[in-house]
N, C-alpha and C positions, 0 to 999 in steps of 0.2 A: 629651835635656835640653839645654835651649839656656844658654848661656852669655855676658853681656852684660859687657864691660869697656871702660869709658874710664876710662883711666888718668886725664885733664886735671880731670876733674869727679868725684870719687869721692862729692860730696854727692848729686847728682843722681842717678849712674849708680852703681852699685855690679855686685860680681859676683852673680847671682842666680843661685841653680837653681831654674828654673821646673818644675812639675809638668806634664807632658805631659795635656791634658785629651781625657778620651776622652766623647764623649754618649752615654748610654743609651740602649739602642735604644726606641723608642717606638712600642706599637702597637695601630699604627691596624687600625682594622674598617672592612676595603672592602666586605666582604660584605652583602649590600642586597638586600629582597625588594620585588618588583611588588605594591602593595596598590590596596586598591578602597576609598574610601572612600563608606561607606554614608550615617553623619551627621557632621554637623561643628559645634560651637560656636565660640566667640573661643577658647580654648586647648584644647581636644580634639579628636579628630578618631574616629568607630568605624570601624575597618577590618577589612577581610577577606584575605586571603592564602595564599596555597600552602604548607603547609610540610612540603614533603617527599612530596605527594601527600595529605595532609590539612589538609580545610579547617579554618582559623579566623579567630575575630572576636574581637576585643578593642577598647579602647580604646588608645589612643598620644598624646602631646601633639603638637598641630600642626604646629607646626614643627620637627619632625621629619619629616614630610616634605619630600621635595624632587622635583621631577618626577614623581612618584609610586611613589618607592618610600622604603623605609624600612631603617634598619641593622637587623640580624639583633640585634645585643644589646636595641638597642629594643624589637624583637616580641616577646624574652626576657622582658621584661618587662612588655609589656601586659598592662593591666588584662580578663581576660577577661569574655565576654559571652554571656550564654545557658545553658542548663540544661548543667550537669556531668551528664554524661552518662558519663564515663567507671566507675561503678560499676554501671552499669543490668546487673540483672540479664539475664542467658542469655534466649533468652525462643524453644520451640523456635515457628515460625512456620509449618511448616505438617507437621503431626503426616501420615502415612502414613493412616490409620485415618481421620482426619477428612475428607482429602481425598475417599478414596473412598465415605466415607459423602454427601459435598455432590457427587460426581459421578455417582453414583448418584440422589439425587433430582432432577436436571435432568436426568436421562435419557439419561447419559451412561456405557453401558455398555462400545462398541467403539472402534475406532480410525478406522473410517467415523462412528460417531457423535459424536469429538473432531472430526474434519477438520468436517464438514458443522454443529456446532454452536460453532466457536469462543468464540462470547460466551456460552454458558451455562458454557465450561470456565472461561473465566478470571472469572464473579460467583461460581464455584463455591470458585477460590481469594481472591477479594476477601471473601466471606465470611467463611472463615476467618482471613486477615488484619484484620478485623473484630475478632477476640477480641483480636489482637496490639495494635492501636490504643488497643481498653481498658485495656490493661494500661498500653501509653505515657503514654496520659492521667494513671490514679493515680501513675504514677512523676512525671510532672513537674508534678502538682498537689501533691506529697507534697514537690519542693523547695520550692516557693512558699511552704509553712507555715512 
């Protein structure tokens, strides 16, 4: 504590004891992701970004970015974009039993008849990922309602 005395001026100067001021720490978010932005209006911006190894896309206000990247509390809180997908059912994609039943009608019995017919094995698994695409559909027509 500091301690202030002129004796000559006691109007002016007096003894004080001042409070030692300490500043709170204040903190800042360095932490900033590489975003893409896809569309942009006057004050929004839809971007897309890494996080973590999983894509997303959301909405963030524009000026928020800067060189193109954006604070991690900001992407915190974008507005997200695009079907929640996070509840979609299991969905198994390609049953054991179905495969060999669509490898079997394109004629694909052996393992000389895999090699030598490539393209009938993989319409054979496109087909059945066919059922799995159905099922995508109703799931993200079933958000849209």
């Amino acid at each position: 504590m500091a301690k202030d005395t002129i004796p000559n001026n006691p109007g002016i100067y007096s003894t004080i004891d001042e409070p030692e001021l300490k500043p709170e720490p204040v903190k800042v978010d360095l932490r900033s992701a590489r975003v893409v932005i896809v569309s942009k209006n006057i004050e929004t911006a839809l971007v897309s970004w890494d996080d973590d190894g999983k894509m997303r896309r959301g909405y963030v206000p524009l000026k928020s970015i800067v060189e193109g990247m954006v604070k991690e509390s900001i992407l915190e809180m974008a507005i997200p974009f695009g079907v929640d997908w996070s509840d979609f059912p299991e969905l198994p994609v390609l049953e054991k039993d179905d495969l060999i039943e669509q490898l079997h009608r394109r004629g694909i019995w052996s393992v000389q008849d895999m090699r030598s017919n490539v393209q009938e094995v993989q319409a054979a698994i496109i087909s059945i990922a066919g059922i799995a695409l159905v099922k995508i559909l109703e799931y993200a027509n079933s958000k849209e309602a």
